[in-house]
Backbone as a chain_set.jsonl record, in Angstrom:
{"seq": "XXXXXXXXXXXXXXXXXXXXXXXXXXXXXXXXXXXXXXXXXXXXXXXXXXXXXXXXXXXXXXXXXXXXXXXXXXXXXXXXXXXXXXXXXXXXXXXXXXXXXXXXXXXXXXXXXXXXXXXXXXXXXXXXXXXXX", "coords": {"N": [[135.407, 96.507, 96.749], [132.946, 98.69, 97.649], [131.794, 101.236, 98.235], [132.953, 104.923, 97.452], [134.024, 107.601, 99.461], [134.306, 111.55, 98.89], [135.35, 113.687, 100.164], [133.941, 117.18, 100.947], [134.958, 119.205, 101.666], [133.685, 121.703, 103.889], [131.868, 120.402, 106.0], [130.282, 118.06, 104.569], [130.078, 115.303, 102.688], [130.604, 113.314, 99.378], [129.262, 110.43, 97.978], [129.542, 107.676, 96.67], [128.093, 104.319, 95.189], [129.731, 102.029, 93.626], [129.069, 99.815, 92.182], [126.57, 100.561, 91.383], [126.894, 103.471, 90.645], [125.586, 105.398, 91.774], [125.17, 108.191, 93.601], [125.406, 109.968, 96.89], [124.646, 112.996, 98.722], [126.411, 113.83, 102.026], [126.136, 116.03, 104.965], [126.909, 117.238, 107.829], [124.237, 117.327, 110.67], [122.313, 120.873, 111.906], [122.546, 120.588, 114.079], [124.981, 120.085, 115.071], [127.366, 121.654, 113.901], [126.996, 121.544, 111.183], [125.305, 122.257, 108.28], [123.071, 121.1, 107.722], [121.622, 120.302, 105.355], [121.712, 117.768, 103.902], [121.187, 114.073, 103.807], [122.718, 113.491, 107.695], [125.414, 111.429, 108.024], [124.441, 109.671, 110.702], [121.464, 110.084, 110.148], [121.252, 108.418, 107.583], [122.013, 105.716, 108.782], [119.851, 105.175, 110.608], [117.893, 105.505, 108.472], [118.569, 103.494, 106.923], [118.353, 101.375, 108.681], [115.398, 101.409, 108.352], [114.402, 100.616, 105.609], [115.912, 98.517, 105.426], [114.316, 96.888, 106.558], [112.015, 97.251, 105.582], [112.976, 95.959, 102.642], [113.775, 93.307, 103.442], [111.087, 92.228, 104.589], [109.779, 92.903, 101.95], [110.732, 90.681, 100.558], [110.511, 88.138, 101.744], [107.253, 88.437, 101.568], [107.21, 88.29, 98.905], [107.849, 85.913, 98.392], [105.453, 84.665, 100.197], [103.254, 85.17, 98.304], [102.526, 87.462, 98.426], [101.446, 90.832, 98.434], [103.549, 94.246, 99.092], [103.254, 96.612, 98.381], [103.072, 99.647, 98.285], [103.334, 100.441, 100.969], [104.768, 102.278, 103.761], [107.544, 103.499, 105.422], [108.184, 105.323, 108.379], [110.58, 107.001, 109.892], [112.594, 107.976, 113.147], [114.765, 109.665, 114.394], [117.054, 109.49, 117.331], [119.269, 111.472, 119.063], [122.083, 111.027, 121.469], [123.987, 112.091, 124.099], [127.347, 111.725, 125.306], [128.602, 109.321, 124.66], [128.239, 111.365, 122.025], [126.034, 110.075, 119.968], [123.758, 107.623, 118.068], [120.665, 106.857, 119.831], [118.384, 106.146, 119.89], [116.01, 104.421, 117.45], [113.11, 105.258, 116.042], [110.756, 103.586, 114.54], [108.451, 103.455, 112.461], [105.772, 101.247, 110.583], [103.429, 101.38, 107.842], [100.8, 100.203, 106.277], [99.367, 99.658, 103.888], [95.83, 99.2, 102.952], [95.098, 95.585, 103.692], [94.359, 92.021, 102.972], [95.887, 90.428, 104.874], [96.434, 87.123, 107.029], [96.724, 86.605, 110.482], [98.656, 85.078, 110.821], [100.058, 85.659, 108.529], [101.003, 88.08, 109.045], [102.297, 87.789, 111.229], [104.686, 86.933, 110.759], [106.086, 88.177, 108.354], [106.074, 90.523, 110.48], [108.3, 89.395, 111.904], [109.814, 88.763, 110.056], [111.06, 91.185, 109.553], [112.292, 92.214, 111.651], [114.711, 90.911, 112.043], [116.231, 91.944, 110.32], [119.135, 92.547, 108.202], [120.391, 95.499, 109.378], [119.043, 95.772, 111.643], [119.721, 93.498, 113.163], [122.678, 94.309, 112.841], [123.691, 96.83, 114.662], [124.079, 98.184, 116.981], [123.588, 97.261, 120.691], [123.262, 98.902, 122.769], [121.494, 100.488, 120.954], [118.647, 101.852, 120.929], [115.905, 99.683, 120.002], [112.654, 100.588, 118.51], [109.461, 99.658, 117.219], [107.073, 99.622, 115.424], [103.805, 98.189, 113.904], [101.823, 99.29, 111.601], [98.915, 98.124, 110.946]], "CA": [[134.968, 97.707, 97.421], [131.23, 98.906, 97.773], [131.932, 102.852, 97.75], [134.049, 105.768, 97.563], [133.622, 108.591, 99.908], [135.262, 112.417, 99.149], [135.891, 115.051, 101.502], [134.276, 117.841, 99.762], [134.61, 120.658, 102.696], [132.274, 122.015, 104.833], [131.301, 118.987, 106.924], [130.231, 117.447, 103.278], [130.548, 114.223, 101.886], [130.173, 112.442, 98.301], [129.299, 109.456, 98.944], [129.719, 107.314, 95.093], [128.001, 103.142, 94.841], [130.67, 101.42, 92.823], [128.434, 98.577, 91.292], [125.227, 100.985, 90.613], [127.32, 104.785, 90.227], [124.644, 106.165, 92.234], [125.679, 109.041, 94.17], [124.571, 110.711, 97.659], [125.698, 113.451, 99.518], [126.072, 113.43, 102.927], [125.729, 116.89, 105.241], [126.687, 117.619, 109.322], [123.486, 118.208, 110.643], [122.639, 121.883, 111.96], [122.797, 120.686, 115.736], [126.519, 119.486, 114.958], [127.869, 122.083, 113.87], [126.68, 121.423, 110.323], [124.185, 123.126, 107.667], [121.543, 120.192, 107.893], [121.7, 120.294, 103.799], [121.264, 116.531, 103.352], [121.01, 113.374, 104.992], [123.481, 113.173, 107.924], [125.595, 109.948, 108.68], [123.446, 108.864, 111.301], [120.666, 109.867, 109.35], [121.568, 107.283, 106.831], [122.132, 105.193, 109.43], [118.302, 105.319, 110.81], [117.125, 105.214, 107.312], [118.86, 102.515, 106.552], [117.487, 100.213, 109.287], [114.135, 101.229, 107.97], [114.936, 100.462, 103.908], [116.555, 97.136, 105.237], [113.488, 96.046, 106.834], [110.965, 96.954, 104.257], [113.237, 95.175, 101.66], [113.192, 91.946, 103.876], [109.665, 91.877, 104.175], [109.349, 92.156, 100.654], [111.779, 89.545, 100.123], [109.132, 87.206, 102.333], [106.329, 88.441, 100.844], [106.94, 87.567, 97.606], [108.125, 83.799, 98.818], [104.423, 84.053, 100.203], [102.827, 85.84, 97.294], [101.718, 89.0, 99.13], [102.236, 92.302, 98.033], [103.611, 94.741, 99.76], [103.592, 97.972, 97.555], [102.25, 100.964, 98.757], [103.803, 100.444, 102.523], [105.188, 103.376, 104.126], [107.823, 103.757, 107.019], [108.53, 107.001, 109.198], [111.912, 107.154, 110.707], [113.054, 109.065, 113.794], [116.418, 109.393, 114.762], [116.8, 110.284, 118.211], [120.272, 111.398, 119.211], [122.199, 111.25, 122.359], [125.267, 112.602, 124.627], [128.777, 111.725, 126.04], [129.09, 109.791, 124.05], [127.235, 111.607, 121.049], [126.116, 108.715, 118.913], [122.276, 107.473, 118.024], [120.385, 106.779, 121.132], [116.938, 105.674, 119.564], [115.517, 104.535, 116.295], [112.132, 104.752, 116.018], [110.167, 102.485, 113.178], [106.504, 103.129, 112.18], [105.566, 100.533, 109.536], [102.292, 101.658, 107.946], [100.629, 99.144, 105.678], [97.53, 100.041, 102.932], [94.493, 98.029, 103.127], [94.94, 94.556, 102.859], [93.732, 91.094, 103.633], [97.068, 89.928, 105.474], [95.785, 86.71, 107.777], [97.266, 86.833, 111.507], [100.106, 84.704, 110.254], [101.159, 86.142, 107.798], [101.437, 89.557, 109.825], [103.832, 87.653, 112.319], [105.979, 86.41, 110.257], [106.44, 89.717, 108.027], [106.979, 91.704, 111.055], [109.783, 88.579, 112.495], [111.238, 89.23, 108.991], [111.65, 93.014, 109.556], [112.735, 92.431, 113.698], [115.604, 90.018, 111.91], [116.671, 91.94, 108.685], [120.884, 92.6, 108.82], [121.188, 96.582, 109.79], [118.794, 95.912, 112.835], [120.964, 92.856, 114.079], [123.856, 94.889, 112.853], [123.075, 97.891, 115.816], [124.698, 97.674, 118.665], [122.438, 96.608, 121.402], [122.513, 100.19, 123.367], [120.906, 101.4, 120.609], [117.072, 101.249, 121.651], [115.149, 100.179, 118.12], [111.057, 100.915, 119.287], [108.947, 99.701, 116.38], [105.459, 99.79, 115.177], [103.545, 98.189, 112.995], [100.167, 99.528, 111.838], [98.524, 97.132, 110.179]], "C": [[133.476, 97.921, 97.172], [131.461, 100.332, 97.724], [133.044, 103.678, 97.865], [133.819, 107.033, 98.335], [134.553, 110.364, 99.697], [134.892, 113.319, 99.962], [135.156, 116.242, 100.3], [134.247, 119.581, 100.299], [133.312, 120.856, 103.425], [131.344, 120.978, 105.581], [130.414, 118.441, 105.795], [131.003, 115.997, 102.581], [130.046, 113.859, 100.435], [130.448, 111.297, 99.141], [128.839, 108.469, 96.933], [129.506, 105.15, 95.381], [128.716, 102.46, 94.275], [129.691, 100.559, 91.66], [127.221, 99.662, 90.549], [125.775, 102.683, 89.795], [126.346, 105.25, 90.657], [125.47, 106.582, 93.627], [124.703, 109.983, 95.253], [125.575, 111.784, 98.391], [125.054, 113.236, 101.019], [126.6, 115.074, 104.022], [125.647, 116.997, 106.957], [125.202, 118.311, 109.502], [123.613, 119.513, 111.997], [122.867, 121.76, 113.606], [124.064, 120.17, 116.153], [127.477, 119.962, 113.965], [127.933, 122.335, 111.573], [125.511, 122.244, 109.396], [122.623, 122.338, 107.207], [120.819, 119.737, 106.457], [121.034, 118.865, 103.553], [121.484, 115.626, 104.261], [122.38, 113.55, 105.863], [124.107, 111.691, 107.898], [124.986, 109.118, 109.289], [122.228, 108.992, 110.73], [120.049, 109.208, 108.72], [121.675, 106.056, 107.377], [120.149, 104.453, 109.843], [117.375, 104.96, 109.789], [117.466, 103.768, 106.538], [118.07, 101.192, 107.332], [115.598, 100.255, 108.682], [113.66, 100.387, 106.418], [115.364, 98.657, 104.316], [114.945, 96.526, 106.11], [112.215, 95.917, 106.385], [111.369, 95.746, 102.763], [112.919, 93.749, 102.249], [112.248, 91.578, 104.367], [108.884, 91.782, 103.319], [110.016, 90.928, 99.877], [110.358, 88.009, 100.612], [108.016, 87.058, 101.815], [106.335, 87.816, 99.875], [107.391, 86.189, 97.908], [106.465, 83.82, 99.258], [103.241, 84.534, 99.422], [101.859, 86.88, 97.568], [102.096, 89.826, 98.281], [102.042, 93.647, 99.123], [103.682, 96.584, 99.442], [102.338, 98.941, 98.517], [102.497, 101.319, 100.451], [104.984, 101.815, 102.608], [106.129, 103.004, 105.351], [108.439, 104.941, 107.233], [109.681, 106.442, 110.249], [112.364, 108.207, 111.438], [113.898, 108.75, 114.261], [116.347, 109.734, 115.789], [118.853, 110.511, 119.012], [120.861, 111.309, 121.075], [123.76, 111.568, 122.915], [125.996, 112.057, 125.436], [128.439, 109.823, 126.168], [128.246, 110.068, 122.692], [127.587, 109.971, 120.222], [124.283, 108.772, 118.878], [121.595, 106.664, 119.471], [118.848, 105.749, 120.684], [116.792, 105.322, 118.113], [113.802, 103.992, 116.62], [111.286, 104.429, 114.648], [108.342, 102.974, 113.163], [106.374, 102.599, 110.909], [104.253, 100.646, 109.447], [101.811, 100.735, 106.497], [98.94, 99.813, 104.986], [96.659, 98.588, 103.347], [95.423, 96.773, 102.559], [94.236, 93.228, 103.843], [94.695, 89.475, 104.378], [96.342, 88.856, 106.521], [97.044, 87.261, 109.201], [98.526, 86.225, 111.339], [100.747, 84.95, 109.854], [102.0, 87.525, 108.167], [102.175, 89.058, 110.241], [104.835, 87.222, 111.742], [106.456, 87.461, 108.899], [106.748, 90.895, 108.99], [108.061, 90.687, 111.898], [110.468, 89.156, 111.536], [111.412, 90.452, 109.41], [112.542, 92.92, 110.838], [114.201, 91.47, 113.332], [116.489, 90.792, 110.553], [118.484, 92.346, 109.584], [120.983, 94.103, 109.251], [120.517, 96.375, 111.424], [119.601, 94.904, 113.342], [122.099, 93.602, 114.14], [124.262, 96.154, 114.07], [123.709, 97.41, 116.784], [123.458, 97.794, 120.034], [122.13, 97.942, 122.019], [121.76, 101.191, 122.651], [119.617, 101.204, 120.258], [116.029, 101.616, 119.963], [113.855, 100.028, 118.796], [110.526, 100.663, 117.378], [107.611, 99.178, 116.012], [105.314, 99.242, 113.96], [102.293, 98.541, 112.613], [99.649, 98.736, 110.584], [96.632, 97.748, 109.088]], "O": [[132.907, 97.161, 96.389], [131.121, 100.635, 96.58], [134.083, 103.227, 98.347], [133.202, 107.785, 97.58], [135.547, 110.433, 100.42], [133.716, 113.433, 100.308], [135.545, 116.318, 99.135], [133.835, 120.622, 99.787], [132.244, 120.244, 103.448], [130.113, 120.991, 105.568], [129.322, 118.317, 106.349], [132.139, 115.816, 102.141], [128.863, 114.165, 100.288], [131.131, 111.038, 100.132], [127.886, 108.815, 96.235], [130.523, 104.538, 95.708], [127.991, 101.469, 94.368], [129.711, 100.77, 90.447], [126.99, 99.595, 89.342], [125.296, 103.085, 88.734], [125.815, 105.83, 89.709], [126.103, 105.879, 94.414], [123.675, 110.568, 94.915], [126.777, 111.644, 98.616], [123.951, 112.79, 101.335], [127.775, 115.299, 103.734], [124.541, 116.875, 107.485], [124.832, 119.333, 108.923], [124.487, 119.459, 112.862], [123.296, 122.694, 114.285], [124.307, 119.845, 117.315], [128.225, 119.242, 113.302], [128.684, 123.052, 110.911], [124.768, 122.942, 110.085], [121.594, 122.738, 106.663], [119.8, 119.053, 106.36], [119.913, 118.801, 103.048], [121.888, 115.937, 105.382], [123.361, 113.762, 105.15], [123.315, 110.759, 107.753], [124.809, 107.977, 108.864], [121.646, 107.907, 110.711], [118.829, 109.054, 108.782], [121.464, 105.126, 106.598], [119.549, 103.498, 109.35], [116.34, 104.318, 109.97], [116.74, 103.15, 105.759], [117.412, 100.301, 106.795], [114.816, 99.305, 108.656], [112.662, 99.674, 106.301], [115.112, 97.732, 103.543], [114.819, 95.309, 105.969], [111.435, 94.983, 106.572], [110.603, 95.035, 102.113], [112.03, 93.05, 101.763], [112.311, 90.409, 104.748], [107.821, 91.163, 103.293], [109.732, 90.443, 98.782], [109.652, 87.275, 99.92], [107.564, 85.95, 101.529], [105.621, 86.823, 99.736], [106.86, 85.363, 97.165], [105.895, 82.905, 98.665], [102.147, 84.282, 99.927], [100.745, 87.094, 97.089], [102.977, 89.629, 97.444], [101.038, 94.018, 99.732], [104.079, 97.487, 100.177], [101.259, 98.809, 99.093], [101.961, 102.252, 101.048], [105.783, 102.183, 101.747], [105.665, 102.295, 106.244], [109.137, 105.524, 106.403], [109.556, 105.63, 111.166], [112.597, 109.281, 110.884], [114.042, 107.591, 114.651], [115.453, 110.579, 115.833], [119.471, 109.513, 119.383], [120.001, 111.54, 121.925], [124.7, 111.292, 122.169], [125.446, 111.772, 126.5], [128.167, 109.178, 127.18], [127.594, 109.133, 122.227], [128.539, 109.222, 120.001], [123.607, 109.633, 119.442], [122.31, 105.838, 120.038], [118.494, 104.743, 121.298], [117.538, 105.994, 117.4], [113.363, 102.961, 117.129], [111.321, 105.263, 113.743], [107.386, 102.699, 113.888], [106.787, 103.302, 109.986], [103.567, 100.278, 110.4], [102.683, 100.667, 105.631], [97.891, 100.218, 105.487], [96.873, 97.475, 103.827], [96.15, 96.746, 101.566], [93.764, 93.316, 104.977], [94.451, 88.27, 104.422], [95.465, 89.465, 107.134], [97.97, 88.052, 109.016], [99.517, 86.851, 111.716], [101.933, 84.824, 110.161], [103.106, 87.922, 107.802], [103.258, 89.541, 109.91], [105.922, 87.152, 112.315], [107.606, 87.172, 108.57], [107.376, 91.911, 108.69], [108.767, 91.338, 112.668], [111.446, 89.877, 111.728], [112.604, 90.508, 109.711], [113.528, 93.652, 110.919], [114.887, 91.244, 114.328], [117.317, 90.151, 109.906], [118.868, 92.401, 110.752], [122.122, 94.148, 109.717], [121.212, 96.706, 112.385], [120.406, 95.371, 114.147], [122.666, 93.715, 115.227], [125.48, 96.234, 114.235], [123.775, 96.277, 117.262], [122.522, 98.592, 119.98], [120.962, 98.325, 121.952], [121.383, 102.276, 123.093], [119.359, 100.435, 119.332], [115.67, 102.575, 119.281], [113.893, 99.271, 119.767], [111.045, 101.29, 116.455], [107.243, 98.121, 116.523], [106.095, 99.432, 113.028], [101.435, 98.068, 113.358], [100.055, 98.846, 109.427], [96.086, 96.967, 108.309]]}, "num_chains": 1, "name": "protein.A"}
């Protein structure tokens, strides 16, 4: 198993890691009938594709002995209707000074355009992503 989720009322989840015991909650947000408290599902969802494609560009990096610390990404969720579900994710990958050649940029943003939650996405759901270099 990988986690445990409880019910804990009020459109509220625990949400419990097994291997690390790190614990999130999880929070309907307020345009679904929810109190917008903490991340929603899709939320997590959105944030996740962002988290999975910073990690596998530092995964690359360090195979080509870059560093990638101090990189930022901004995640927008964009939702949509009938049937509600995520409609958009949008990606801004913002990058501190560095002296990245043109190569190595394309093949740090392939790794990110390849990591597993963005293949994992189902295709109608439109990923738009930026990188600012």
């Amino acid at each position: 198993m990988t986690a445990t989720i409880v019910y804990e009322g009020n459109l509220r989840t625990s949400c419990k890691h097994l291997d690390s015991g790190t614990e999130i909650i999880t929070d309907a947000p307020k345009d679904n009938h929810g109190n917008g408290e903490a991340f929603s599902p899709t939320d997590l969802v959105a944030t996740a594709l962002g988290s999975c494609m910073l990690s596998i560009m530092g995964i690359k990096a360090r195979q080509m002995e870059l560093t990638l610390e101090g990189t930022e990404v901004d995640i927008t969720k964009i939702m949509v209707a009938d049937p509600r579900r995520i409609g958009e994710i949008i990606v801004c990958i913002r990058f501190p000074k560095n002296d990245f050649s043109d190569k190595d940029k394309k093949i740090l943003e392939n790794s990110a355009m390849t990591c597993p939650v963005f293949l994992s996405l189902h295709p109608d759901v439109k990923k738009t992503v930026e990188f600012i270099w």
